[in-house]
N, C-alpha and C positions, 0 to 999 in steps of 0.2 A: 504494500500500500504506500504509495505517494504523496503524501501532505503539505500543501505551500502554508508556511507562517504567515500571521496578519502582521508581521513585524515591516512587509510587505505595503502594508495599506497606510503606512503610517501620515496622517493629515487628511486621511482622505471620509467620506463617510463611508461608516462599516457594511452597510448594506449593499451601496452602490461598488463598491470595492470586490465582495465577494460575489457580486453578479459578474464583474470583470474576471475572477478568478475562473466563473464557471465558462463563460464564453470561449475562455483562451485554451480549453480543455483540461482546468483542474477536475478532479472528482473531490477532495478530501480536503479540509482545511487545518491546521492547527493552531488556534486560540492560541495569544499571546502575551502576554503582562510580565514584561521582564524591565526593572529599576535599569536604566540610562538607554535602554532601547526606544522605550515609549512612553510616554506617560499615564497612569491608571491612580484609580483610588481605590483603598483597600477595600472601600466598604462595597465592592462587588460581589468579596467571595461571599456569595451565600448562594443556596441550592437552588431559591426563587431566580436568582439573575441568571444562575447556566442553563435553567429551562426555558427560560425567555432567550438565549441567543443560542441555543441548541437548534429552537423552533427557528429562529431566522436562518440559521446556516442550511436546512432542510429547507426551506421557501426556497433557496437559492440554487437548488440541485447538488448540491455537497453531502458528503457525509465528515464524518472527523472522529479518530482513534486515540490521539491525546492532546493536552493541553502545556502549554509552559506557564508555568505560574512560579516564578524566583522567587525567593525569601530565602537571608541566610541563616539555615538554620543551627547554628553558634550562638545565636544572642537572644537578649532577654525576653521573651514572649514571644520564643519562635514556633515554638509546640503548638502555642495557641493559633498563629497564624498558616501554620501547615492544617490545622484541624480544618477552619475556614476554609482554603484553598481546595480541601477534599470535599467538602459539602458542595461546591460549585461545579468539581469533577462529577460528581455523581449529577447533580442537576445536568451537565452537558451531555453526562454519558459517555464521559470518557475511560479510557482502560488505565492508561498511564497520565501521572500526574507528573510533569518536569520541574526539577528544582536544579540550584544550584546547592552544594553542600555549605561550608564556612573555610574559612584558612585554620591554618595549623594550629595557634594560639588558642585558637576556639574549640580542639578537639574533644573534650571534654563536656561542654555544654550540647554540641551534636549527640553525643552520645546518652545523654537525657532529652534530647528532644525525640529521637529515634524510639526508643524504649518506650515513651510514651505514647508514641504516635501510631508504630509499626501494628500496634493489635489491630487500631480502627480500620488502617489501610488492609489489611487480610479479611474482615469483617465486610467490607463494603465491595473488594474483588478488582481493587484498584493496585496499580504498584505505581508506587512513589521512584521514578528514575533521578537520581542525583547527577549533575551534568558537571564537565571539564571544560574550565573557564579559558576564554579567549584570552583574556587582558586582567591586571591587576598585580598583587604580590600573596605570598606564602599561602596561594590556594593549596587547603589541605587534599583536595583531586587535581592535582598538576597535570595528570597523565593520562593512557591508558595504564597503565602499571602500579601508579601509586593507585587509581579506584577498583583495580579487581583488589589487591591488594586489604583495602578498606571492608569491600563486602566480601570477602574470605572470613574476617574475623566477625560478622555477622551471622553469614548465611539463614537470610531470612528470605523465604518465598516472594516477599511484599517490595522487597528492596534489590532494583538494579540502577544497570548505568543507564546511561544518555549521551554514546559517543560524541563527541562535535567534532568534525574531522578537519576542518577549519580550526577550532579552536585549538584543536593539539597542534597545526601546523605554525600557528601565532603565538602558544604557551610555551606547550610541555614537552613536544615530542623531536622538537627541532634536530637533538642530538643525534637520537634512536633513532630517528625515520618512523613515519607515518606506520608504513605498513607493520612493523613489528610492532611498535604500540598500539594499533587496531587489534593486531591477532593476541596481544596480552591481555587485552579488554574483554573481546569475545564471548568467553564462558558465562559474562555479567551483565552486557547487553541486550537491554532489552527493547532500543532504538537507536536511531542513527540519525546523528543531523548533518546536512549537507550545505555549506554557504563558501564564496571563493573570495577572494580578496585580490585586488592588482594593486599597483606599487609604484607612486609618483613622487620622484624626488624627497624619499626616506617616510614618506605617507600613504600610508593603508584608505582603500575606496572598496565598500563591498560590490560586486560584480556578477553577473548574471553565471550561474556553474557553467566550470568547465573554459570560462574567458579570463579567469586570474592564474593564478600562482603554486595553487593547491595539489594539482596535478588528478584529477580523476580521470583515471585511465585503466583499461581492462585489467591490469595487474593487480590494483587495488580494489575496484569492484568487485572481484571473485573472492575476493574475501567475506562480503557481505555473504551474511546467515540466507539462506531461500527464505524468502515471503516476511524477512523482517521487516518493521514500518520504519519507511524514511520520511524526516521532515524537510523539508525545503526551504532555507532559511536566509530570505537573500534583504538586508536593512539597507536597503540602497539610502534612505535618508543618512544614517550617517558617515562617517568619516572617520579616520582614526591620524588624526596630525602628530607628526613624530613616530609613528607607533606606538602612540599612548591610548589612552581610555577613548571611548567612541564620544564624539560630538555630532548633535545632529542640525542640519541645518536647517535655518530658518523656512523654508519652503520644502513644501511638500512634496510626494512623489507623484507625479502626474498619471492619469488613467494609460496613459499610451506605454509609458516606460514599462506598468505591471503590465500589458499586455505583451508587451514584446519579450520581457525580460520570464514570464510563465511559458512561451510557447519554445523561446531556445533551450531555457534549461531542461524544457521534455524533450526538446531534439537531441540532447546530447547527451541525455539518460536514455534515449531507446539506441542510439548508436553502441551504448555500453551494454545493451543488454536488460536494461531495469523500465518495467513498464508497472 
């Protein structure tokens, strides 16, 4: 299954946006609420809100298999706010719920936010995928290696990863090579995110897959699991100056850019093989 993120629509209206994504040939959408991608208010996550944009994404011919909803869950009232986030999962209907983990420092209060949280998420028949961060410092998931690593010392049915194979390209994995941190990750995957990046004068631009840096190419593709969900994650609003944290710019992404920029990335996913 093939999912474009709304990180995609960003400025645009969500309804008229995900009619643009169905025209251009998406089927699946993936809900988005990730802190410096987009802007949101917490008081969404509740179960009433995911039923009401579950039902919009079905008006639009979509269907959609997770959601990304970040909160670091290291800090104080993160349990509470992953609880929330899963009430909204279940209103949408989604299977996997996306998070980012916390950094290293914070290893310890993840590990009471988990314990408290992991029963509900088995209870409701969701798993919480913890993701590998693009940009920042002493993310405690740097890698593919350090997150299989992490849920090894779990092993909880509810809890996997959420490769970003971009983000290991701009993180963690720069050293190792992509593909071996992929194949480390593997066992703990329970999705895959796909977004590219090109490279202007020491500045990162997100890019339509496949037209950046990233390299998806048959060698890496066949590593993907059969019939895993890929999400499709292309923030063309922002920018990363220096190689720093994402900034977004003032203007929006226009109706023409998602359509063009949804119809190549599935051209150059059926070239690979992934439909």
């Amino acid at each position: 299954m093939i999912s474009f993120s709304t990180v995609l629509l960003d400025g645009m209206n969500l309804e008229a946006g995900l009619r643009i994504l169905a025209a251009a040939g998406a089927r699946s959408v993936e809900p988005a609420f990730i802190e410096g991608y987009m802007p949101f208010d917490e008081t969404v996550f509740v179960e009433a809100q995911g039923r009401a944009l579950a039902s919009m994404i079905a008006d639009c011919g979509l269907s959609l298999h997770a959601v990304s909803a970040h909160t670091d869950l290291g800090q104080d009232g993160s349990a509470d706010r992953l609880l929330h986030r899963l009430d909204f999962a279940q209103g949408l209907g989604a299977r996997i719920l996306i998070s980012n983990a916390t950094t290293g420092s914070q290893r310890a209060r993840l590990d009471k936010t988990l314990s408290k949280c992991l029963p509900a998420f088995q209870t409701a028949g969701v798993v919480l995928a913890l993701e590998n961060p693009g940009h920042g410092h002493d993310a405690l998931i740097c890698d593919g290696v350090s997150g299989a690593a992490l849920l090894a010392q779990f092993e909880h049915g509810s809890l996997r990863l959420n490769y970003d194979i971009c983000n290991a390209h701009t993180y963690g994995a720069r050293q190792r090579g992509l593909a071996d941190d992929l194949r480390a990750a593997l066992p703990w995957v329970a999705h895959l995110h796909l977004k590219d990046v090109q490279e202007h004068q020491g500045s990162w631009t997100f890019c339509t897959i496949g037209a950046g840096q990233v390299g998806y190419e048959v060698h890496l593709v066949r590593l993907f699991p059969p019939g895993i969900p890929l999400g499709i994650e292309v923030p063309l609003r922002l920018h990363r100056p220096g190689r720093g944290d994402p900034v977004r710019r003032p203007e929006p992404v226009l109706p023409e850019a998602v359509l063009t920029t949804v119809v190549q990335s599935l051209e150059k996913l059926k070239t690979l093989g992934l439909k």
